[in-house]
C-alpha positions in Angstrom: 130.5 -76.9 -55.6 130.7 -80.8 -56.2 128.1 -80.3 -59.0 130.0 -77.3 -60.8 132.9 -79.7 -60.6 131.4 -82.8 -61.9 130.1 -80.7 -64.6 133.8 -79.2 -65.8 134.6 -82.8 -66.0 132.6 -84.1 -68.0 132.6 -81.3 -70.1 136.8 -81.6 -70.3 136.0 -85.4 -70.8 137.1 -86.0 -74.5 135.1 -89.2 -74.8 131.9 -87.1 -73.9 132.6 -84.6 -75.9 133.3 -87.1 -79.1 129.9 -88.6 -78.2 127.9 -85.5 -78.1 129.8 -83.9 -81.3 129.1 -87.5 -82.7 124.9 -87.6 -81.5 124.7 -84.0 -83.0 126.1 -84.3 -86.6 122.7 -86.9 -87.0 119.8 -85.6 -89.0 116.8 -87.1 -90.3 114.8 -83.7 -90.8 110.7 -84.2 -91.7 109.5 -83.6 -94.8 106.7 -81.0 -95.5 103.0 -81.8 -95.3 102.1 -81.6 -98.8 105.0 -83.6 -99.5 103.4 -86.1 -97.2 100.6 -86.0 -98.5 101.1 -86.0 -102.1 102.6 -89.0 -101.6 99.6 -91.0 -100.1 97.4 -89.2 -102.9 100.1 -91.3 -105.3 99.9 -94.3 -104.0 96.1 -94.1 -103.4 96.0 -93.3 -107.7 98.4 -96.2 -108.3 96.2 -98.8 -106.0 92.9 -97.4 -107.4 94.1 -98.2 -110.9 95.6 -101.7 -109.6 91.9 -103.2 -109.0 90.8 -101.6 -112.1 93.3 -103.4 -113.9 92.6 -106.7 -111.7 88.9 -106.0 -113.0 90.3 -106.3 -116.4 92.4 -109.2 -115.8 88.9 -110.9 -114.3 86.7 -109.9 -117.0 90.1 -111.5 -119.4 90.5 -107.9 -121.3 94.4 -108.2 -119.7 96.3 -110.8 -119.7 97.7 -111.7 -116.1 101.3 -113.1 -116.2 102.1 -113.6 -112.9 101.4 -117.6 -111.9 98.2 -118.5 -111.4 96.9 -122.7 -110.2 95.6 -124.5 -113.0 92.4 -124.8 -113.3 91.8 -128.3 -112.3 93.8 -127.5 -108.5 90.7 -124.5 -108.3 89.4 -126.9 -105.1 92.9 -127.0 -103.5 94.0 -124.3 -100.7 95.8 -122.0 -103.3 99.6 -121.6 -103.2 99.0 -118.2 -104.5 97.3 -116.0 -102.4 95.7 -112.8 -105.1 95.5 -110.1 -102.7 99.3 -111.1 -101.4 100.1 -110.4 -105.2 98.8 -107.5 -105.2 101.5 -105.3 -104.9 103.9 -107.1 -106.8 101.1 -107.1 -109.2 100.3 -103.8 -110.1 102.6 -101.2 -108.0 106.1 -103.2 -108.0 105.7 -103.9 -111.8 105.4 -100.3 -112.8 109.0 -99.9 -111.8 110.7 -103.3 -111.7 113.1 -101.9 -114.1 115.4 -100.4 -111.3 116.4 -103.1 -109.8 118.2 -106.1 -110.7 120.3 -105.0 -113.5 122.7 -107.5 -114.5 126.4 -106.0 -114.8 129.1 -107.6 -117.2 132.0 -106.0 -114.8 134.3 -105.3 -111.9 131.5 -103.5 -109.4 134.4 -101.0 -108.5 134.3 -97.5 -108.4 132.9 -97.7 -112.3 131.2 -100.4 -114.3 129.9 -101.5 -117.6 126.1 -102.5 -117.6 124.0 -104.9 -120.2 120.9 -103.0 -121.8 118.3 -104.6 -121.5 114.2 -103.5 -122.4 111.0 -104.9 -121.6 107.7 -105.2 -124.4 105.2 -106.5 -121.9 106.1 -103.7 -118.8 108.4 -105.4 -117.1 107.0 -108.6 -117.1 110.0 -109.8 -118.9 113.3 -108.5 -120.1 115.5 -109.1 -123.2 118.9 -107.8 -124.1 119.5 -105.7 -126.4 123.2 -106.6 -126.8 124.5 -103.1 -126.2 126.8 -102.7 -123.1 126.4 -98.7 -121.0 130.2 -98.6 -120.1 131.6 -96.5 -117.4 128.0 -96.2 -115.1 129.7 -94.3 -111.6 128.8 -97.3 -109.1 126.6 -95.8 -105.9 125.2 -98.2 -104.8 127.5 -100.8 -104.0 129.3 -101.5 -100.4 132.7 -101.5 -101.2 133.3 -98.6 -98.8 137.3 -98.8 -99.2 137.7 -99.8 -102.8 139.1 -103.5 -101.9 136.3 -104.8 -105.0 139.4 -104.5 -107.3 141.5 -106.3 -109.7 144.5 -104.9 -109.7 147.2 -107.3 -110.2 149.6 -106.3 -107.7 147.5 -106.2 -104.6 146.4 -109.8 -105.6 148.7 -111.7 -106.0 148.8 -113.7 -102.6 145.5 -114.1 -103.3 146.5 -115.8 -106.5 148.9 -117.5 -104.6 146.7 -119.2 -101.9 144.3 -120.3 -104.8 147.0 -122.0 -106.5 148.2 -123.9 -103.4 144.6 -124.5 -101.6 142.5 -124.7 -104.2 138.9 -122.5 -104.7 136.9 -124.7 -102.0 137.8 -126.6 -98.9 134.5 -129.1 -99.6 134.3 -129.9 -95.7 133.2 -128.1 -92.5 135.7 -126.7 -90.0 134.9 -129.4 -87.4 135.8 -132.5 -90.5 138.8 -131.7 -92.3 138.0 -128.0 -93.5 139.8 -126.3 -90.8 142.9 -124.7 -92.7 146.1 -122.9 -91.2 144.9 -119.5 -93.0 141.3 -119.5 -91.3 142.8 -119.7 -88.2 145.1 -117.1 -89.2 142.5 -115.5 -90.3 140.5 -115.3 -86.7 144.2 -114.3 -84.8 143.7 -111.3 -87.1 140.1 -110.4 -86.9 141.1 -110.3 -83.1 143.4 -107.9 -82.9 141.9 -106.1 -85.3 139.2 -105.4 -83.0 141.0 -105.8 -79.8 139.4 -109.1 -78.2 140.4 -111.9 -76.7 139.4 -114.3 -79.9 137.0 -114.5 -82.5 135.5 -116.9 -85.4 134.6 -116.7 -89.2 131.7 -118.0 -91.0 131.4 -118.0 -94.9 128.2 -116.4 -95.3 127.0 -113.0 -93.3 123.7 -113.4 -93.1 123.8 -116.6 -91.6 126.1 -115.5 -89.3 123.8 -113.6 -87.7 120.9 -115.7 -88.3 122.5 -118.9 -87.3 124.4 -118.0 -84.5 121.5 -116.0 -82.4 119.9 -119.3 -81.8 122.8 -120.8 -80.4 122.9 -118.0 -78.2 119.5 -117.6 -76.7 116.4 -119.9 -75.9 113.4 -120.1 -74.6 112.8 -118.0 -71.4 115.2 -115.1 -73.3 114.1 -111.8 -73.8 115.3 -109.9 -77.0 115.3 -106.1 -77.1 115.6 -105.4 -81.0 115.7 -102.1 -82.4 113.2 -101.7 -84.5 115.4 -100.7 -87.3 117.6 -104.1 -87.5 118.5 -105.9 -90.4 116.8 -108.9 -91.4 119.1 -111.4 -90.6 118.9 -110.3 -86.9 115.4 -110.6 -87.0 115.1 -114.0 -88.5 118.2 -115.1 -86.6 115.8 -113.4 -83.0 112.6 -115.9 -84.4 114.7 -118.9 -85.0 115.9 -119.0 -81.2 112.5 -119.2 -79.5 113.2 -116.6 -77.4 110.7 -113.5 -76.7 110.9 -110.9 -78.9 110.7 -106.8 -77.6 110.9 -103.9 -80.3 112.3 -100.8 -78.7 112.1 -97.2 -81.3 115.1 -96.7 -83.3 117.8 -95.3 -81.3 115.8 -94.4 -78.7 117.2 -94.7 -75.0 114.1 -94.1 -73.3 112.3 -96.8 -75.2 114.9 -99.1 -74.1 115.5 -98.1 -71.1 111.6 -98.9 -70.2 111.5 -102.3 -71.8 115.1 -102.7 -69.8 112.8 -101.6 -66.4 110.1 -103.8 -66.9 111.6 -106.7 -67.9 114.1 -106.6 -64.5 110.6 -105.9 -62.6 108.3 -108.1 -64.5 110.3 -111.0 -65.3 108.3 -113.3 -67.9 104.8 -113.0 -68.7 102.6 -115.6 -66.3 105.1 -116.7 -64.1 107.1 -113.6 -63.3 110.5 -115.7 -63.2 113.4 -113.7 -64.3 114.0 -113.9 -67.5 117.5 -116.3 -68.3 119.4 -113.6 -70.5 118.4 -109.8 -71.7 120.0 -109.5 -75.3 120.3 -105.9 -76.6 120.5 -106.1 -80.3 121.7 -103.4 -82.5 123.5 -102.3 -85.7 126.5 -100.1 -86.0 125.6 -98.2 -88.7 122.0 -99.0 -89.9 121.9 -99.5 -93.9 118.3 -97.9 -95.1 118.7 -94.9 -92.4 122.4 -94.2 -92.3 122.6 -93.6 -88.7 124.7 -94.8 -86.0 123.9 -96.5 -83.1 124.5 -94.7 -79.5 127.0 -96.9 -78.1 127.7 -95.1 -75.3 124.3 -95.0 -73.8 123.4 -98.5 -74.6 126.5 -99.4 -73.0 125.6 -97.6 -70.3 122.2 -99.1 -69.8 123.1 -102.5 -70.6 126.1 -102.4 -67.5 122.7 -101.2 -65.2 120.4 -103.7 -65.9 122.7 -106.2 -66.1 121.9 -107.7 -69.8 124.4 -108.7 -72.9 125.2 -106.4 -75.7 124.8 -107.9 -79.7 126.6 -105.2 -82.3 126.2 -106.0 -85.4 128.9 -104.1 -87.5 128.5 -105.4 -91.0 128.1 -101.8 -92.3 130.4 -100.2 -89.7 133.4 -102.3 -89.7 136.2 -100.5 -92.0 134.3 -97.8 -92.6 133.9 -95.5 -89.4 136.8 -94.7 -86.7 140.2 -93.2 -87.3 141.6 -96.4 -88.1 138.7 -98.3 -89.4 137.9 -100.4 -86.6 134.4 -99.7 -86.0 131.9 -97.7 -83.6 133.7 -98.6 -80.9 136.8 -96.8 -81.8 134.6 -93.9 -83.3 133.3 -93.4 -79.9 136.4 -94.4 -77.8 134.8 -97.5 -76.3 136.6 -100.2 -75.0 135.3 -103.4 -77.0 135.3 -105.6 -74.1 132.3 -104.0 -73.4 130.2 -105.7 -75.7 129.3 -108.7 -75.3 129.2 -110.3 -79.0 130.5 -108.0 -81.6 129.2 -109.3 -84.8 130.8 -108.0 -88.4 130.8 -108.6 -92.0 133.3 -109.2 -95.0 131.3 -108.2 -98.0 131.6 -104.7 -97.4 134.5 -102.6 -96.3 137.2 -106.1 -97.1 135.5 -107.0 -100.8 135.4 -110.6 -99.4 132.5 -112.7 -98.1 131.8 -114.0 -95.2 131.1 -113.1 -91.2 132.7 -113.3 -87.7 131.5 -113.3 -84.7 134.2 -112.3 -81.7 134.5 -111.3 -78.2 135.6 -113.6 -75.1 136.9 -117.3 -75.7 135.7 -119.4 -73.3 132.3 -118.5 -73.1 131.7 -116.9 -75.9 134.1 -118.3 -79.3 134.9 -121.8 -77.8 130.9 -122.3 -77.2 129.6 -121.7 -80.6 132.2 -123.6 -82.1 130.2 -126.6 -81.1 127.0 -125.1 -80.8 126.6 -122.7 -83.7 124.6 -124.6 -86.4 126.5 -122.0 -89.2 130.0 -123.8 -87.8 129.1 -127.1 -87.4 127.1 -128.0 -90.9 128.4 -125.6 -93.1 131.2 -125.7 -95.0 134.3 -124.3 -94.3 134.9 -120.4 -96.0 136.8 -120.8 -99.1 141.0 -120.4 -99.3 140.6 -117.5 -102.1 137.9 -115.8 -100.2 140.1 -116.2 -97.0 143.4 -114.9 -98.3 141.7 -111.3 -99.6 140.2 -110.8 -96.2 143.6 -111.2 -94.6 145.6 -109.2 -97.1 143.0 -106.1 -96.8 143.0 -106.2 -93.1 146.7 -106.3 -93.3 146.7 -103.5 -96.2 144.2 -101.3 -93.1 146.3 -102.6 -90.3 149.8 -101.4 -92.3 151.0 -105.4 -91.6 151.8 -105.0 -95.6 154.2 -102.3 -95.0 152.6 -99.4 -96.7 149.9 -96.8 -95.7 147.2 -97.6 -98.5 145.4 -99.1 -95.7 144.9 -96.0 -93.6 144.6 -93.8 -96.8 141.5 -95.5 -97.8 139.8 -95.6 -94.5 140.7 -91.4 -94.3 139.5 -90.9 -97.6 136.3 -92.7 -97.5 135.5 -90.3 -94.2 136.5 -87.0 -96.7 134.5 -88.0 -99.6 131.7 -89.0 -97.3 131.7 -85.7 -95.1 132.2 -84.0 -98.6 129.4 -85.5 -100.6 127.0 -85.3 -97.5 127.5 -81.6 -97.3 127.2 -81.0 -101.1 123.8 -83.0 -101.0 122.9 -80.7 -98.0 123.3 -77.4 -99.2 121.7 -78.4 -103.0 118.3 -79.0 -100.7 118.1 -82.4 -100.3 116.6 -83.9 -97.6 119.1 -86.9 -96.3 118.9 -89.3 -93.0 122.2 -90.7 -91.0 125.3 -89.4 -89.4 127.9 -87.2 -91.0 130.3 -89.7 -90.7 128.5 -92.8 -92.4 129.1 -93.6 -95.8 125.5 -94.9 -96.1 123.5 -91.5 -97.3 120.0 -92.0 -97.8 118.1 -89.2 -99.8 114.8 -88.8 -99.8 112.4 -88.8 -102.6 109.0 -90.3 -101.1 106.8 -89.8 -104.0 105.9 -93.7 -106.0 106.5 -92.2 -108.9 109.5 -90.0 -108.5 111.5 -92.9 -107.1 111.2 -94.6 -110.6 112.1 -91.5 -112.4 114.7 -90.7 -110.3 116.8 -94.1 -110.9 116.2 -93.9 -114.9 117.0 -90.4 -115.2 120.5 -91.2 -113.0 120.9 -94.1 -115.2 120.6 -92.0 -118.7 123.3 -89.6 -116.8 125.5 -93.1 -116.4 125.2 -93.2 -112.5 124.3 -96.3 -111.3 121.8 -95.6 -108.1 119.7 -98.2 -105.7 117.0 -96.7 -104.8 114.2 -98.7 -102.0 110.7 -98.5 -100.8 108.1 -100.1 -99.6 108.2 -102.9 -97.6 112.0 -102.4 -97.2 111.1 -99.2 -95.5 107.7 -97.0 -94.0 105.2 -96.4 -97.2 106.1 -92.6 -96.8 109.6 -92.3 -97.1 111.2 -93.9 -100.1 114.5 -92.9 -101.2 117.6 -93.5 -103.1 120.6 -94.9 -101.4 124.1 -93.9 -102.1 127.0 -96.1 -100.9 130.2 -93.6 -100.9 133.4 -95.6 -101.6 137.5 -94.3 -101.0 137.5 -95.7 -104.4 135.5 -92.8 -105.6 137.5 -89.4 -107.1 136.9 -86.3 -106.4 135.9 -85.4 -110.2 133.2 -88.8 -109.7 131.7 -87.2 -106.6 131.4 -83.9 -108.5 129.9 -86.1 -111.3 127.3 -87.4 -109.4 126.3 -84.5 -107.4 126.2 -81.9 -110.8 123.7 -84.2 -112.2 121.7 -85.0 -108.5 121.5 -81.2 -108.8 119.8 -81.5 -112.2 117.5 -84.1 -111.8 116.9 -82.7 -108.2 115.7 -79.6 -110.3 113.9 -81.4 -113.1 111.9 -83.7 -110.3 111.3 -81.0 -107.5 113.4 -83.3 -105.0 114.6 -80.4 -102.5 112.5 -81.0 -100.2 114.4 -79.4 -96.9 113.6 -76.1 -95.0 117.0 -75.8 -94.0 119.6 -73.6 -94.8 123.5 -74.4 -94.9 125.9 -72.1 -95.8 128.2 -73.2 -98.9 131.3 -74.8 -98.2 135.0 -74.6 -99.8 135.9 -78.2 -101.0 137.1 -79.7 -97.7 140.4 -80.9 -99.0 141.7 -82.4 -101.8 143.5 -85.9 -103.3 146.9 -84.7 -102.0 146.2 -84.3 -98.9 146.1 -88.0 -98.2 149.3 -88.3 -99.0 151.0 -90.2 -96.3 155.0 -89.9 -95.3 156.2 -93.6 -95.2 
């Protein structure tokens, strides 16, 4: 009888059920086994014609451009290590093309791109002087459309450049420390519903300087092993050990969790001085979310700290825009650090960290090496931070704010299912903006991006080492800044070149869906 109750409560438990609808809209499907292996057969071919082409290189039939030592430093240890160079070499040249094209324009929604060809294969580049205009943007983060330049929306940012100037020249702790970054952090609080909070002017340090100051020698780290760089470099700065646990994976965790509280450290089986669970919110190659809840839950048991690191999640998931732990109901005081980013969802720059004052905020404001030596974030920079978190928060006195947070969760629910039922095979969580699609084959990945770019759609796409050999893929950034007709855009010609490049890789089947909603139906009473 008590277990037939407890299991009509948690089924009437909304939070449960909002986590289990939540785990279950995640997909990350295999691809089939000649797909698989096709694609080591490619980069086998590609490697195999690498070293014939370093043969030709030694023999001096080529000519090699990448650096080389001169020939009187032959006797020193090299600075240029050959077989380190060869990928760069011989498979990353082949395709260096895709990345790194310089734009001459607002990155919004749209933008206008420089031409630019190569006539030594993408050893160099020159321009052309033609300009593609009107390339649909992709790939960029601006997940609710604040990249813009419209007069009207900036004008106190125009007004705080005119009366503090573009750069504070000093750190926080000297004579940096304006009224608007502390108005700034009041904001960032209640944004996220903590006690306090404090901004850095660069993201990646912010994680990467700020870990240190955290945790030390005779600290065990649980990564995932899907975390952004700057939480790993920030992890090897501090000293501390260093544990990978499988992406998203609570039993992984929850064994590491075990045998650390058992184990202690290696040798001398002391306990170890902190457990810090690091994770993302939304992870940016895979698209998936983390499971707060159980990670939560697990952390509470064994007594460790929680690190969240929303720099993709932030603005961009929860009814309100306030992160995973409104998309999953969670109170935020139960993370320990909560960890975001400006230079997505707010157009700005910049990172916070936030959580308790004392001893949290108030300690790394003497510790943190990113608040003590840099310098202080700058006024112009500071001021559209503020006014799009006001714009989100409706502090501005309209609901633009809460349009573009609804809208970016339509267009992303509506351009994930499109992609779905075409064939594709896409990774993540129906209700993240980041959509990866696969296209694992070397050599489709480069045709891919230059047949999108002759259709003027600006794509990223990312492979090896940024993720496993096998699974390369394009990744789209959806933006509330993105129309309807642009998504419609985008997906009639993925559907062509997903044709013309035999991309549809899934096995599954989803029925075709009626166009979720439209424009007007974001139009909010004031």
């Amino acid at each position: 009888m008590y277990k037939s109750l407890m299991r009509a409560s948690k089924i009437s438990d909304p939070h449960c059920v909002s986590y289990k609808r939540q785990h279950r809209q995640e997909s990350f499907e295999q691809a089939p086994m000649y797909v698989a292996i096709m694609t080591y057969v490619g980069y086998g071919i590609v490697t195999l014609f690498g070293y014939f082409r370093d043969f030709l290189r030694a023999v001096g039939l080529e000519k090699c451009h990448l650096a080389q030592e001169r020939q009187e430093q032959k006797d020193f240890i090299p600075l240029y290590q050959d077989f380190e160079n060869f990928y760069t070499r011989n498979l990353y040249m082949r395709v260096r093309d895709n990345w790194n094209r310089p734009i001459c324009s607002l990155p919004g929604p749209v933008f206008d791109l420089m031409e630019r060809v190569s006539d030594d294969y993408n050893w160099t580049f020159r321009f052309t002087g033609k300009t593609l205009h009107n390339v649909i943007n992709m790939g960029s983060y601006n997940y609710l459309g604040f990249a813009e330049n419209n007069e009207d929306f900036l004008k106190t940012v125009a007004d705080k450049t005119v009366q503090y100037g573009a750069g504070v020249c000093s750190t926080r702790q000297e004579i940096g420390n304006l009224s608007i970054h502390q108005e700034l952090e009041q904001l960032v609080a209640n944004f996220l519903g903590v006690e306090s909070s404090m901004t850095f002017g660069m993201g990646f340090a912010t994680n990467s300087m700020n870990i240190p100051a955290l945790v030390g020698k005779g600290c065990l780290i649980l990564s995932d092993e899907l975390n952004h760089t700057s939480l790993i470099l920030g992890a090897r700065l501090s000293g501390a050990t260093i544990r990978v646990f499988k992406h998203n994976n609570m039993h992984s965790l929850e064994k590491m969790l075990k045998e650390a509280v058992c184990s202690g450290q290696p040798r001398t089986h002391r306990p170890w001085k902190k457990i810090l669970i690091m994770v993302e919110g939304i992870y940016s190659m895979e698209g998936s979310v983390v499971r707060l809840p159980e990670i939560v839950a697990l952390k509470k048991k064994y007594k460790a700290y929680l690190y969240l690191d929303e720099a993709h999640s932030i603005g961009a998931v929860g009814p309100s825009g306030r992160g995973v732990t409104e998309l999953f109901n969670m109170n935020p005081a139960d993370v320990d650090v909560m960890m975001g980013t400006f230079t997505k969802s707010f157009g700005a720059a910049g990172g916070y960290i936030a959580g308790k004052k004392v001893p949290l905020v108030d300690y790394l404001r003497s510790h943190s090496h990113s608040a003590v030596y840099a310098s202080a974030m700058s006024p112009p920079v500071t001021e559209q931070i503020i006014r799009a978190m006001k714009c989100i928060l409706g502090k501005d006195g309209s609901t633009e704010g809460i349009r573009r947070v609804r809208q970016l969760a339509e267009n992303t629910r509506y351009f994930r299912a499109r992609l779905k039922e075409m064939g594709f095979i896409i990774y993540g969580n129906d209700d993240s903006p980041v959509v990866p699609v696969l296209l694992y084959m070397p050599g489709k990945v480069a045709a891919f991006a230059r047949e999108m770019l002759q259709r003027k759609i600006g794509v990223v796409v990312v492979g090896f080492p940024a993720t496993p050999l096998a699974e390369a893929r394009a990744r789209f950034c959806v933006s509330a800044a993105h129309t309807r007709d642009m998504l419609n855009q985008v997906l009639h010609h993925m559907n062509e070149v997903g044709d013309m490049l035999c991309l549809k890789f899934s096995r599954r089947k989803y029925a075709p869906q009626p166009d979720l909603c439209d424009d007007t139906d974001f139009e909010l009473d004031s």
